[in-house]
C-alpha positions as CSV (number, residue, x, y, z in Angstrom):
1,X,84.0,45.7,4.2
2,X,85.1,45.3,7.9
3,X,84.9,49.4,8.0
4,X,81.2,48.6,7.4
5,X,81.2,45.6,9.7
6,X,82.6,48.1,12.3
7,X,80.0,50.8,12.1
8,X,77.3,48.0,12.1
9,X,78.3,47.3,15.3
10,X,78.2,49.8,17.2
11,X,75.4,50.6,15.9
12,X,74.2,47.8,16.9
13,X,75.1,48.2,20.7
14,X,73.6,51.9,20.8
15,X,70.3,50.9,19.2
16,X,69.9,47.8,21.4
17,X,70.7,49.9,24.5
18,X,67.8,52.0,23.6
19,X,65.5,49.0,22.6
20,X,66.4,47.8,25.9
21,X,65.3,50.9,27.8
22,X,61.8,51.1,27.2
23,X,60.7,47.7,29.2
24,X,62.6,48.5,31.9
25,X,61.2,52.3,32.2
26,X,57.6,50.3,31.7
27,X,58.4,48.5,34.9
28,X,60.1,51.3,36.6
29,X,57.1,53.1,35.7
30,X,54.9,50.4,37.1
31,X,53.7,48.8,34.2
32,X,52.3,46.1,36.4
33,X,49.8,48.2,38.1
34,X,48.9,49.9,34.9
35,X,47.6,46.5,33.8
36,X,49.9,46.9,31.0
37,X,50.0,43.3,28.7
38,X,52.8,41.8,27.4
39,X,51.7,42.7,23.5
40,X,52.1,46.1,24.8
41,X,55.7,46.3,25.6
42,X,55.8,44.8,21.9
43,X,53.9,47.8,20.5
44,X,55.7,50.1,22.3
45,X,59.0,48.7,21.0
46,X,58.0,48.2,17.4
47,X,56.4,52.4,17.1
48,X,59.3,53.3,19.4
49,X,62.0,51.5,17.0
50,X,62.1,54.4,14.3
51,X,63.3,57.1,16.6
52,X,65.6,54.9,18.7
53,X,66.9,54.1,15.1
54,X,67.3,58.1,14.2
55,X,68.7,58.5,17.5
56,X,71.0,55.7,17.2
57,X,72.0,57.3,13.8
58,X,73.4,60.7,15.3
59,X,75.3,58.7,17.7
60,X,77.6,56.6,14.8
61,X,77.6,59.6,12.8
62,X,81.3,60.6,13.9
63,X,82.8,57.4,14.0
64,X,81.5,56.7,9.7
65,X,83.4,60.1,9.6
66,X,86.6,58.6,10.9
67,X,86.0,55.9,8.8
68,X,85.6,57.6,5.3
69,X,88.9,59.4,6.5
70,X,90.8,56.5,7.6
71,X,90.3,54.9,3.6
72,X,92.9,57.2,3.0
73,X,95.2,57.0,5.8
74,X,97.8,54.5,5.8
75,X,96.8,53.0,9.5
76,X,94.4,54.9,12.1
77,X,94.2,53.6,15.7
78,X,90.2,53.8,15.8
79,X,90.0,52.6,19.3
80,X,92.3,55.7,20.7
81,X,90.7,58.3,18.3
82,X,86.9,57.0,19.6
83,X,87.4,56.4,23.1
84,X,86.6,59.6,24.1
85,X,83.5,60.2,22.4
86,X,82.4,56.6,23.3
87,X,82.3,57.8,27.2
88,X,80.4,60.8,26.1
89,X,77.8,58.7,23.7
90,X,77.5,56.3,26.8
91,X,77.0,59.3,29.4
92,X,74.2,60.6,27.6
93,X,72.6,57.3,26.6
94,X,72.7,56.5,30.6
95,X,72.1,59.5,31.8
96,X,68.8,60.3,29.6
97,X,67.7,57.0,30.2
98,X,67.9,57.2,33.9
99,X,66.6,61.1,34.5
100,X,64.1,60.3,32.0
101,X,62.5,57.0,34.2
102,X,63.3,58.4,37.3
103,X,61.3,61.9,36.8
104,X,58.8,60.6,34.8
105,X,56.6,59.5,38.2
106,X,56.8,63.3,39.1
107,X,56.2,65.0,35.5
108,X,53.9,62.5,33.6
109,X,55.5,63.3,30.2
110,X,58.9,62.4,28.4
111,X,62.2,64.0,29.7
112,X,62.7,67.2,27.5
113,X,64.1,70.6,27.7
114,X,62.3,71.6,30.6
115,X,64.6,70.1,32.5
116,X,67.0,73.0,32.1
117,X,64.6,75.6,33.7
118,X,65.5,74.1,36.9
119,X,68.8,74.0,36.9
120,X,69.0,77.3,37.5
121,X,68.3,76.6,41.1
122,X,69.6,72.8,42.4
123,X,68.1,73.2,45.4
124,X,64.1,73.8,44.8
125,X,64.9,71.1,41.8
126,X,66.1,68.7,44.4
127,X,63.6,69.9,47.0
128,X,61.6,66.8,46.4
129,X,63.4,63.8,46.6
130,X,66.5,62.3,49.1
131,X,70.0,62.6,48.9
132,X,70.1,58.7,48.9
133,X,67.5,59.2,45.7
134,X,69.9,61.1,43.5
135,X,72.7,58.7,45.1
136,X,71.8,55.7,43.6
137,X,70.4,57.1,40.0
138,X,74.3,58.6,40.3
139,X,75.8,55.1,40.6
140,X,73.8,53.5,38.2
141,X,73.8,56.1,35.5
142,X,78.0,55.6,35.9
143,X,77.6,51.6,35.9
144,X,75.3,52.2,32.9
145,X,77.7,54.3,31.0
146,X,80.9,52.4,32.3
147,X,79.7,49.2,30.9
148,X,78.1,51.0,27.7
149,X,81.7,52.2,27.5
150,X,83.4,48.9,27.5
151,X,81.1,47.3,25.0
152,X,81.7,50.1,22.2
153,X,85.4,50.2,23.4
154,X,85.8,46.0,22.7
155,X,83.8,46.0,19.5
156,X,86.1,48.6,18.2
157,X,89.0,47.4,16.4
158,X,92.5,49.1,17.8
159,X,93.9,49.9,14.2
160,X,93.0,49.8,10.3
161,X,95.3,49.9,7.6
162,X,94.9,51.4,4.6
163,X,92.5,49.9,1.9
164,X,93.6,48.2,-0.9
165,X,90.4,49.0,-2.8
166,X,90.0,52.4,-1.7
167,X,87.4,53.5,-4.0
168,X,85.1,50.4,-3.5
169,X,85.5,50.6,0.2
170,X,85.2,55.0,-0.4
171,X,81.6,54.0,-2.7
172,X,80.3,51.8,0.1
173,X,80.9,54.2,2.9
174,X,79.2,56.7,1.0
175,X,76.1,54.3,0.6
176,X,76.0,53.4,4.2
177,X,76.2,57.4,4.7
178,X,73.4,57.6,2.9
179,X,71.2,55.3,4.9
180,X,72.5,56.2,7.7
181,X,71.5,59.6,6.7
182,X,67.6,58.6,5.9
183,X,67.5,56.5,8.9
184,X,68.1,60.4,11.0
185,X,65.9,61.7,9.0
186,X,63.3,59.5,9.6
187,X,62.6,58.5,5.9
188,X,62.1,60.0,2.5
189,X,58.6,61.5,2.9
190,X,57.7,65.1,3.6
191,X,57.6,64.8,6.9
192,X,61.1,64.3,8.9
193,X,61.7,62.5,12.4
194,X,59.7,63.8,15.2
195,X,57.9,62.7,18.6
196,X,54.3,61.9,17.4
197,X,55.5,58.9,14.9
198,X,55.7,57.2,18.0
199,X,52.3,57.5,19.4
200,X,49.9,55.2,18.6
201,X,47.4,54.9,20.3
202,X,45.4,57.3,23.7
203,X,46.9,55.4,26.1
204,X,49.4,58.3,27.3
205,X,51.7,56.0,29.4
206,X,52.4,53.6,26.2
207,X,53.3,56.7,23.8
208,X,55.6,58.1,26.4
209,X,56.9,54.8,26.7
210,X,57.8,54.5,22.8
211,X,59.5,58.3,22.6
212,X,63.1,57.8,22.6
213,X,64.2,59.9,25.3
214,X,67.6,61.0,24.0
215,X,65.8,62.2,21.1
216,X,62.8,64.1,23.1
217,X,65.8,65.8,24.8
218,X,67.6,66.3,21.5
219,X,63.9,67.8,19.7
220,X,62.7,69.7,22.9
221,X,66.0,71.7,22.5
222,X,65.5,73.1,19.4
223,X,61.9,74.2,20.4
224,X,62.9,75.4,23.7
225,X,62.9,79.2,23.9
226,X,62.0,81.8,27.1
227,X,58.5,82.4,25.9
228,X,57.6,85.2,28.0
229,X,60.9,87.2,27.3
230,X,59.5,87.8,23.4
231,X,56.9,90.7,22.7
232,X,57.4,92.5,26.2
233,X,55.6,95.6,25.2
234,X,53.6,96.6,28.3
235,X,54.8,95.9,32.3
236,X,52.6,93.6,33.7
237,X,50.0,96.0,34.9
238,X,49.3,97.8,31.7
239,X,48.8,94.5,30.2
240,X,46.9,92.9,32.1
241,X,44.4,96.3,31.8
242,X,44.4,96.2,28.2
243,X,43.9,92.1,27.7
244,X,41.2,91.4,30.4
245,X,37.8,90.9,28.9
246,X,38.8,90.3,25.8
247,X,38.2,86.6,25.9
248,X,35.4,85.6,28.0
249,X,34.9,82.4,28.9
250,X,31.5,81.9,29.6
251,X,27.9,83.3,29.2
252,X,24.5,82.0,27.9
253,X,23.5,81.6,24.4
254,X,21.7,85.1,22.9
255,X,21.3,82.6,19.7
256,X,20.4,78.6,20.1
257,X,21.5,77.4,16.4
258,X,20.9,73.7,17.3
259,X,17.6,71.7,17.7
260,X,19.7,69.6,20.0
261,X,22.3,69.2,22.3
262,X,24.1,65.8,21.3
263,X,24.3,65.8,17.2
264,X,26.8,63.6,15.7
265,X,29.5,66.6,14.3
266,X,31.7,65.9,11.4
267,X,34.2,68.8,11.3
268,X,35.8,69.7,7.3
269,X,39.3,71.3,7.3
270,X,39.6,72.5,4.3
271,X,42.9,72.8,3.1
272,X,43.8,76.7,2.9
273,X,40.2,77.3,1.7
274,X,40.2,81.2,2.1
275,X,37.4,83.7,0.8
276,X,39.4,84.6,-1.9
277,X,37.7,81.7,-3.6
278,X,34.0,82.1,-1.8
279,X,32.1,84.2,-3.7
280,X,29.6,85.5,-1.1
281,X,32.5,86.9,0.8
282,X,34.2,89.1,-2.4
283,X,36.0,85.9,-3.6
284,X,37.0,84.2,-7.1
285,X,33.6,83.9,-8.8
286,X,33.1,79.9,-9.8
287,X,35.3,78.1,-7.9
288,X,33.1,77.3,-5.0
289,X,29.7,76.9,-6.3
290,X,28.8,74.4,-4.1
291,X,29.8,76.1,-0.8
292,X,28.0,79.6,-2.4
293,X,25.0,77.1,-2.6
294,X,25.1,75.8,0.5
295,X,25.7,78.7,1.9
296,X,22.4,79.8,1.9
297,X,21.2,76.7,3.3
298,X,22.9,76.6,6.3
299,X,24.5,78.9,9.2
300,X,27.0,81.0,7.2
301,X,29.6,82.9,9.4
302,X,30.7,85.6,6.9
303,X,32.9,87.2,8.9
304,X,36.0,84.9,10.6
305,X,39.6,85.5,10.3
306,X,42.0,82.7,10.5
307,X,44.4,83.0,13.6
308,X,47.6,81.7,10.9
309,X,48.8,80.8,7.8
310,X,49.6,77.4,8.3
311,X,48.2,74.2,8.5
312,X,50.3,73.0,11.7
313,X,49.4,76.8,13.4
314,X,45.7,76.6,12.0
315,X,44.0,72.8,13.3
316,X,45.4,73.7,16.3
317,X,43.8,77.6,16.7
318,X,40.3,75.8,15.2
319,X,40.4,72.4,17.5
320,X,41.7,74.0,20.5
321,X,40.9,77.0,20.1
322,X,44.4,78.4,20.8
323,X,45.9,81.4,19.9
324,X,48.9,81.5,17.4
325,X,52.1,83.1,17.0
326,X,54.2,84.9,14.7
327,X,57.3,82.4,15.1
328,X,56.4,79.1,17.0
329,X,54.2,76.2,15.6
330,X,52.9,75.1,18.9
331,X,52.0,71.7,17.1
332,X,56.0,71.2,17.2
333,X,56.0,71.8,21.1
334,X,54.6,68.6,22.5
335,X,55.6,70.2,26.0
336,X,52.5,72.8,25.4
337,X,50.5,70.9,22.6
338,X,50.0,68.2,25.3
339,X,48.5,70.5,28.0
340,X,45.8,72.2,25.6
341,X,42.5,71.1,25.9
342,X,40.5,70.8,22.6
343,X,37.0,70.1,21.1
344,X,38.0,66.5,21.5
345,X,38.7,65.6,24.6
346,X,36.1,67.7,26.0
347,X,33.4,66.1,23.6
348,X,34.9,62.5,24.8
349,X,34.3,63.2,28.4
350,X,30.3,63.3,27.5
351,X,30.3,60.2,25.9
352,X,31.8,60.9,22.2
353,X,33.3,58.5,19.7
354,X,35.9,60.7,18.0
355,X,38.2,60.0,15.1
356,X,40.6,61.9,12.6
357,X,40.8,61.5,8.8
358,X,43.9,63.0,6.9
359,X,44.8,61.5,3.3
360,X,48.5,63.0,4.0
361,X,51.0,61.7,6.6
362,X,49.8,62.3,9.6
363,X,53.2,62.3,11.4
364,X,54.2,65.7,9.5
365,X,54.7,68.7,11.8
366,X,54.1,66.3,14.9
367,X,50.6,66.4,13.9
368,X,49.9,62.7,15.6
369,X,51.1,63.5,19.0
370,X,48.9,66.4,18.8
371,X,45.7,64.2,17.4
372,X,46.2,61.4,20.0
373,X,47.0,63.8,23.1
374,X,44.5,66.0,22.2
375,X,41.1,63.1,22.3
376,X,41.1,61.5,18.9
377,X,41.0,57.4,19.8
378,X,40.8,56.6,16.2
379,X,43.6,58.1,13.2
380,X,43.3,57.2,9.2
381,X,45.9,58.5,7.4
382,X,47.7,57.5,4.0
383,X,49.0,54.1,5.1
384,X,45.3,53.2,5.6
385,X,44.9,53.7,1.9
386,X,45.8,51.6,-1.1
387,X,49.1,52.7,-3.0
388,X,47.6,53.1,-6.0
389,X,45.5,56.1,-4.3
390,X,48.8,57.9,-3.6
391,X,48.5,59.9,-6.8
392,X,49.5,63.3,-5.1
393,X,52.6,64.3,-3.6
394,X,51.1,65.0,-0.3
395,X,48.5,61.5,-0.1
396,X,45.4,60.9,-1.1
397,X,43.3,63.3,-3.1
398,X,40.3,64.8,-1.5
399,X,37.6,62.3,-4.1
400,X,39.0,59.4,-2.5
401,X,39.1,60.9,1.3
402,X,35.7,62.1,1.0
403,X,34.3,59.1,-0.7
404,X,36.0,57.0,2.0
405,X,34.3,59.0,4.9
406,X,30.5,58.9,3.7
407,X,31.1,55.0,3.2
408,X,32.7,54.6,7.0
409,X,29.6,57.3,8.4
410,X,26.8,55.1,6.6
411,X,28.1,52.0,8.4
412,X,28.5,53.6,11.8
413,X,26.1,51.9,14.4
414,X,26.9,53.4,17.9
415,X,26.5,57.5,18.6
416,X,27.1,60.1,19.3
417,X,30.5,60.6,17.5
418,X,32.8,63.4,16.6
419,X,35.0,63.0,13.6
420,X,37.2,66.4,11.7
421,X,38.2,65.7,8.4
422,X,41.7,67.8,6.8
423,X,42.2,67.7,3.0
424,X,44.9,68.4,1.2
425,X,44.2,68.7,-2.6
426,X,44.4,72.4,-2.5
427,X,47.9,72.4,-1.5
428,X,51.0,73.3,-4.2
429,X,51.4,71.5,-6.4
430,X,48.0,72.0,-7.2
431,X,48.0,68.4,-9.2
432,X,44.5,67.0,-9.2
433,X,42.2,64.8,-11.5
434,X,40.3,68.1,-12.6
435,X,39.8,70.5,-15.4
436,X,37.4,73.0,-15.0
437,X,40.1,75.5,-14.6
438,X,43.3,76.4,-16.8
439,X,44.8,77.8,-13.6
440,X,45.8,75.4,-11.5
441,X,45.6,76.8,-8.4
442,X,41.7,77.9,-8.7
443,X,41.0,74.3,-10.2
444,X,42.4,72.5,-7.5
445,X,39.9,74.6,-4.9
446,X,37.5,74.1,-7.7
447,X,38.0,70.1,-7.2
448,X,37.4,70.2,-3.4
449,X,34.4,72.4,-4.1
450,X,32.8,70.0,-6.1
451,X,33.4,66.8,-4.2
452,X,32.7,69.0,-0.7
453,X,29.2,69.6,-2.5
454,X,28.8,65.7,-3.6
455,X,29.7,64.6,0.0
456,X,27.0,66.9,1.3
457,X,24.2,66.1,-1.5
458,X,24.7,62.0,-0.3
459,X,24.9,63.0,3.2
460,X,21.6,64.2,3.6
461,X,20.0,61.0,1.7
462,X,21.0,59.0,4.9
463,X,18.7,59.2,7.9
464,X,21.9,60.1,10.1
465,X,21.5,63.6,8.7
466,X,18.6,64.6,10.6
467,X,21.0,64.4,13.5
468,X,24.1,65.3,11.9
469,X,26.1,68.8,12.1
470,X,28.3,69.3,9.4
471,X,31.4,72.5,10.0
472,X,33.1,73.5,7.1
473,X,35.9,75.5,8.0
474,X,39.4,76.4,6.1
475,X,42.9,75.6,8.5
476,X,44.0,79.2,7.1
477,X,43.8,81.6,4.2
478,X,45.7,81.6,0.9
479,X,47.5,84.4,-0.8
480,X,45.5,84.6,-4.4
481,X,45.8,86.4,-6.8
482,X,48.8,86.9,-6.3
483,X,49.2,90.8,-5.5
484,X,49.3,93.1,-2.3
485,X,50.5,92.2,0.8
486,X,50.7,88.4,1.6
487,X,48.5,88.3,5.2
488,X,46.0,91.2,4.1
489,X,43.1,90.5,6.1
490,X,41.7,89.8,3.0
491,X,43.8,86.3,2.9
492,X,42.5,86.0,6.5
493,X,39.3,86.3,5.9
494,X,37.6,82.4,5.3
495,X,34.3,81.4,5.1
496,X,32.6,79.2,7.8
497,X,29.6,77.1,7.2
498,X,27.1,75.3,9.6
499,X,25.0,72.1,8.2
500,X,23.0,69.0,8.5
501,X,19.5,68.2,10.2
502,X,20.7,68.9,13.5
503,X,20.6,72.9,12.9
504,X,17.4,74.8,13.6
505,X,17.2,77.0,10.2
506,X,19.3,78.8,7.6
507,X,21.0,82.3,8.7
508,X,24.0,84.5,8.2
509,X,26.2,85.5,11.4
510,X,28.2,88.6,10.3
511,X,29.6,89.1,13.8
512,X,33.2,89.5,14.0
513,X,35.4,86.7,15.0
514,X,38.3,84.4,14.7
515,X,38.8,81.0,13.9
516,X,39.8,80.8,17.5
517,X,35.9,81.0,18.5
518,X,35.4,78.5,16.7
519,X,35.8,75.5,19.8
520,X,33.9,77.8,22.5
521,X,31.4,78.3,20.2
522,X,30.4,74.9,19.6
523,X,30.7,73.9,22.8
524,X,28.4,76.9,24.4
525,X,26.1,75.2,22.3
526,X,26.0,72.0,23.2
527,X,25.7,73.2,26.5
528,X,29.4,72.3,27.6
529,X,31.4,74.6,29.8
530,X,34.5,75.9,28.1
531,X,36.2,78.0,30.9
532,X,39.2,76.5,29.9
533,X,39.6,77.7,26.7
534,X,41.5,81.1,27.2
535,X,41.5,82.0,23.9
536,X,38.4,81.2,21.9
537,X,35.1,82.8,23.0
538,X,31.3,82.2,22.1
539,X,30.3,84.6,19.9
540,X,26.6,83.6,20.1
541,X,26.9,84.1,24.3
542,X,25.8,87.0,26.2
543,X,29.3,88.1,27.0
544,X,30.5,88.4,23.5
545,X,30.2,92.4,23.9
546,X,33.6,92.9,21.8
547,X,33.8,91.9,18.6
548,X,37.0,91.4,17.4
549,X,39.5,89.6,14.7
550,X,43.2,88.8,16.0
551,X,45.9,87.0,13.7
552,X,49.5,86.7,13.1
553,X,51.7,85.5,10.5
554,X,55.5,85.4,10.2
555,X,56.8,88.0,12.5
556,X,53.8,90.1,12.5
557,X,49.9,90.5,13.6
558,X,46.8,92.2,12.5
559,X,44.1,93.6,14.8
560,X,40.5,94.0,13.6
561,X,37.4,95.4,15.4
562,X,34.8,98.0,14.7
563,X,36.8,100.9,13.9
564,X,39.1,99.2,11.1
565,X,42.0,96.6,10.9
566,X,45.7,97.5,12.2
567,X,48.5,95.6,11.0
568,X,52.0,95.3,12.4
569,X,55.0,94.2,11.3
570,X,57.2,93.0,14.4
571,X,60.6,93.1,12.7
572,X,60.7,96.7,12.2
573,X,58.1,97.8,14.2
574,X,56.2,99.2,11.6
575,X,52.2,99.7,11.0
576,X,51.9,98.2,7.5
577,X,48.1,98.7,7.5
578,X,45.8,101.3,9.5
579,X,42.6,101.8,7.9
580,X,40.4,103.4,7.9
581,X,42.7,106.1,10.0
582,X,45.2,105.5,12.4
583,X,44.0,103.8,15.7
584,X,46.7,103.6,18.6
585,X,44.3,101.3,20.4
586,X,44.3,99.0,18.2
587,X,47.9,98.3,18.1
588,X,47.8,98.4,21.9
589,X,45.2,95.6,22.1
590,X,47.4,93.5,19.4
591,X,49.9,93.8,21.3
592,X,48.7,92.5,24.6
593,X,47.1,90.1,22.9
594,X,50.6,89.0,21.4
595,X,52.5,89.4,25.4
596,X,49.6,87.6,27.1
597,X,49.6,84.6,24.5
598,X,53.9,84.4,24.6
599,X,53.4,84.1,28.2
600,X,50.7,81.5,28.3
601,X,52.8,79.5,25.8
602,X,55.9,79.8,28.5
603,X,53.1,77.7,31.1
604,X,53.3,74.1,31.1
């Protein structure tokens, strides 16, 4: 028992050093002129706690593996055999801590792997602050970590004999092993320890304040690549020939599709809803007869392409309109996830209300940091919901979600707001309260189908629907049936719907475009400038004179326009598709596309 006393300790010591941390970088940070209240340092020290705990976890993780070994050993001298890595677990504890509050005055986010671009050159790093500056962060990081030292090094007992009860004592290291282990992982959900668990609400300063910093540095490292060194195909020149134009950023409306210019917009996700199951687009015939209905009585875009083939890669091409990549989740990069703008925050700016439902966990994939950097002020996830709704391995199905969203719009007073909406019941395992199909998969898209259709049929009883725009899009494609090549464009190819009394009158859009186009769209028109969305383009402006389809998926991308679709697979360099005949320009434009956005992704 005094092996597990031990490790308790110093647990202790390097969790309470990092609780410690976070009030003094809020005054460092000047808190006081932030008007920050007291409750707040308690918030940000309660959402903070999980990933100072995970954190705190890595750092004891060598000394419970001395322990388990020194069950067996007739007497180990701990203190000797963890000094060393004591001064190294108290260096880094002080020296994060320290670079983190001192550069966060200059950067405005969390110390992170960027860090290491600079070293490169010392002097342009240093370029901005004194020698006496980096003198006294010096002194104090040492003091820090000298004292760290000594606390770790006196709580440590110098030797321990052998156990007499070596397998009790082996049984209870294991255990603590084990909790130590679920503690780093952050849990025994889906989703695993990451930066957005500890944002919680859109005050930026308070969520940087809760992110561990040893742990951002820790994360950021593992997501930390030279962007713009992948997919060099072209030199600069030819590239920058090939991809200008292709986006354009602005332009007037050809087509005005609203009868005004500040609806209330409710945009659905729907969980990898592709056209294979829509049967207006060549789909599954029965699955989705309420979006076939509907269809018809609304703006039906028969012709977009998801950017990806994930949910993490897809919310963020359709909310900021962003491109995606064959190997990086940019979602899981809060150092470029933070600097994209999105349908949100724009829609905020002119006077929005804006909220996200998910019936899932809403930390997976860093989703949160995303949601709360990104404009959302207000996030309901599965912890909003009873347990008893928890009936599917991922949350909450979609007949709970959806009926929990009409009941929270009919009781909204104030406009004009902006909610999105993710499912999740069409998601493996496929388990919903359904039977229309045998086949699971098609009856769990069958079950979102029908309660998509009986969310719409109550909408439009309420008077809020005469100003209400309803968007129906899918976060990506789905590979079904189960033949051909995975990312066909015919997995790519989704369905996406316009509704509600704030559209001017039924019509089918057949031009070609991505999910992408998607956030410039809707913004062109509502009359919002969306310059700085360098990826998505209005395809009902004057400047959409290109029509084009651009995705990716693991390693590869696909390139559709007029002429037929071109798809590449990056690993061996080979055309997998080229129909209708082969179309070297096509692969050419793919590929700038895939250089320019690798080197947009390297900007910060």
């Amino acid at each position: 028992m005094k092996r597990i006393l031990f490790l308790l300790k110093i647990y202790a010591v390097v969790l309470a050093a990092f609780l410690i941390q976070k009030p003094l970088f809020m005054l460092y940070n000047d808190s006081i002129s932030r008007d920050v209240a007291f409750y707040d340092y308690i918030r940000v020290i309660i959402h903070g706690f999980t990933l100072d705990a995970a954190t705190a976890g890595y750092m004891v993780a060598l000394p419970w593996l001395l322990i388990m070994v020194s069950i067996w050993l007739k007497r180990t001298p701990v203190r000797m055999c963890l000094t060393w890595w004591y001064v190294i677990v108290a260096l880094f504890i002080s020296t994060v801590c320290v670079v983190d509050a001192s550069l966060y005055p200059f950067w405005g986010f969390k110390l992170d792997a960027t860090i290491f671009q600079f070293l490169d050159s010392p002097k342009n790093a240093f370029a901005s602050v004194s020698g006496w500056f980096i003198a006294i962060r010096t002194i104090i990081t040492l003091l820090i970590a000298a004292a760290l030292t000594y606390i770790l090094y006196r709580v440590t007992p110098k030797m321990l004999e052998a156990e007499k009860k070596r397998k009790k004592t082996c049984i209870l290291g294991i255990l603590f092993g084990g909790i130590l282990f679920i503690i780093i992982r952050g849990g025994v959900t889906e989703s695993t320890s990451n930066i957005g668990q500890a944002y919680f609400c859109n005050d930026e300063f308070l969520n940087h304040s809760a992110v561990n910093p040893g742990f951002s540095m820790l994360y950021s490292m593992g997501k930390t690549t030279n962007y713009d060194d992948e997919f060099n195909f072209f030199e600069e020149k030819e590239r920058k020939e090939l991809f200008d134009g292709l986006y354009p950023t602005k332009g007037k409306n050809v087509t005005e599709l609203l009868k005004n210019k500040r609806p209330n917009i409710l945009i659905v996700l729907m969980e990898g809803f592709g056209g294979v199951f829509v049967d207006p687009l060549g789909g599954e015939k029965d699955v989705s007869p309420n979006i076939n209905r509907l269809s018809k009585e609304g703006i039906f875009f028969t012709n977009c392409y998801a950017n990806s083939y994930r949910t993490d890669r897809g919310t963020i091409c359709a909310l900021s309109g962003y491109q995606s990549f064959p190997k990086h989740s940019v979602m899981k990069i809060p150092a470029k996830s933070r600097t994209l703008p999105a349908i949100a925050g724009k829609l905020v700016k002119e006077g929005y209300k804006t909220d996200f439902l998910y019936g899932g966990d809403i930390n997976f994939t860093n989703m949160k940091s995303y949601l709360l950097g990104s404009g959302y002020q207000r996030l309901t996830a599965d912890v909003d919901f009873n347990l008893t709704d928890l009936k599917n391995v991922w949350g909450v199905n979609d007949d709970i979600t959806f009926e929990w969203l009409y009941n929270d719009i009919k009781n909204r007073k104030d406009g004009p707001w902006f909610t999105t909406f993710l499912t999740l019941s069409s998601h493996d395992p496929f388990d919903v309260p359904f039977d229309k199909f045998t086949d699971k998969i098609k009856n769990s898209f069958a079950f979102t189908d029908y309660h998509l259709g009986k969310f719409i049929e109550r909408l439009k009883k309420l008077p809020e629907w005469e100003n209400m725009l309803v968007i129906c899009l899918p976060d990506h494609g789905f590979y079904y049936p189960r033949e051909g090549l995975v990312h066909a464009p015919r997995i790519h190819h989704i369905p996406m719907l316009w509704l509600g009394g704030a559209i001017k009158e039924p019509m089918e859009i057949n031009t070609l475009m991505s999910q992408t186009d998607l956030a410039a769209t809707l913004l062109g028109q509502l009359g919002i400038s969306h310059d700085e969305f360098n990826f998505s383009r209005n395809v009902t402006g004057e400047e959409y004179t290109y029509p084009f389809a651009y995705y990716t998926y693991n390693n590869g991308f696909a390139f559709i326009d007029s002429t037929g679709v071109t798809m590449v697979d990056n690993n061996s360099n080979q055309v997998v598709i080229d129909k209708p005949s082969a179309n070297e320009r096509r692969k050419k434009l793919g590929e700038a596309i895939l250089q320019s956005s690798h080197d947009d992704l390297s900007r910060r």
